[in-house]
C-alpha positions, 0 to 999 in steps of 0.5 A: 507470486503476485504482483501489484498491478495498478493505475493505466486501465487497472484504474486506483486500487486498494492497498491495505497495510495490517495494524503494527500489532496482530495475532496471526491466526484470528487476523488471517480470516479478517484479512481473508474476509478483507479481500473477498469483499472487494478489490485490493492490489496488495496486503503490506505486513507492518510488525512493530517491535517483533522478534524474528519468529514472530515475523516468520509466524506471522508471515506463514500466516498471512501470505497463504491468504492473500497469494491465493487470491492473486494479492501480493504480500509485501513486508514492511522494511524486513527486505532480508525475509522476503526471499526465503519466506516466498512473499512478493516483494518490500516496502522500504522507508527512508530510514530503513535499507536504501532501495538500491540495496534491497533491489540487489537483495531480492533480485529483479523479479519481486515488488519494490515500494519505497516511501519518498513523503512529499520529496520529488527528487526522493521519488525521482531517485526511487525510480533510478533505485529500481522502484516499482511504486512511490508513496506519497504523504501524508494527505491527511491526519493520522492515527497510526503515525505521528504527522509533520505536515500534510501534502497536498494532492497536487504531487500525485497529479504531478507525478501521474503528468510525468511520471509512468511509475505508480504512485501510492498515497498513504496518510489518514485515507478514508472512504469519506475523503479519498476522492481528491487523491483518486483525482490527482491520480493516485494508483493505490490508496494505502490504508490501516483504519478505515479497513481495520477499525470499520465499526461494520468489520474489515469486508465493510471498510473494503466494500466502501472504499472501493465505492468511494474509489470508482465514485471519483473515477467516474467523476473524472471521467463525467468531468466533474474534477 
């Protein structure tokens, strides 16, 4: 089993999150090619509108691929598959099964994300959940879900000021614009697009934002905020 190790000397990882919709096996070589090409804290399956058999499938995949290089595998709200499929761990929303629940379903030993959008005292209460990482967003507009309102990155620097608990930020992240998030310290950038849609293919769209993502640590560490 992996785990999602990041922020302290890990410094901000990528997190990749896969399209709503896939084939699972032509998408297992792209996300294998994904994570050869640069670091990536965990790969979070996202299925929208699919049948059980077509979790399962997909999940024999997908997870082979990424636990092999020491990747966690996370499942996106289905917290009841985790267990009997060998993944790492769930990601929960606020409408999906409430974290309490899914810490006491898979037990103490697997990842718990859960995703607070700019709420404080929702991320507060993910912590006292059993979390083991909160998502902040969206920072920026974005193509796979409909957008209310952007944050602004001041809620990762206050987060990382108080809190020891990891944070996620998700919400339009690309190469180009991560830098304030990296910043504010954000322990993982989730991203979909700029991986999957890279006109230079997934391994490219890897390689950049991981340059992008040293580029700011570097810039924090010259002083240069």
């Amino acid at each position: 089993m992996a785990a999602v190790d990041g922020g302290g000397s890990a410094g901000c990882r990528v997190y990749l999150i896969t399209p709503p919709v896939l084939d699972p096996e032509p998408f297992a070589g792209l996300l294998a090619a994904a994570l050869d090409a640069g670091d990536v804290a965990a790969v979070q399956l996202r299925l929208k509108d699919v049948g059980n058999d077509v979790w399962r499938r997909t999940i024999d995949a997908l997870r082979p691929v990424c636990q092999s290089r020491g990747v966690a595998f996370l499942l996106n709200d289905r917290a009841d598959l985790v267990v009997a499929t060998g993944c790492d761990g769930a990601h929960v929303g606020q409408d999906d099964m409430p974290a309490r629940e899914v810490r006491q379903l898979m037990g103490p030993g697997l990842t718990l994300g859960v995703t607070c959008k700019g709420s404080r005292d929702l991320a507060m209460q993910a912590g006292e959940d059993g979390a083991d990482y909160v998502a902040f967003g969206a920072f920026y507009p974005s193509t796979t879900k409909a957008v209310t309102g952007l944050l602004d990155p001041e809620i990762l620097l206050w987060w990382s000021e108080m809190m020891e608990l990891p944070s996620c930020a998700i919400g339009g992240i690309t190469a180009e614009n991560c830098a304030p998030l990296v910043r504010a310290g954000a322990d993982f950038l989730a991203v979909v697009g700029c991986v999957w849609s890279c006109p230079d293919g997934p391994a490219a769209g890897v390689k950049a934002l991981n340059a992008a993502i040293r580029g700011a640590e570097r810039d924090v560490l010259g002083g240069n905020c």
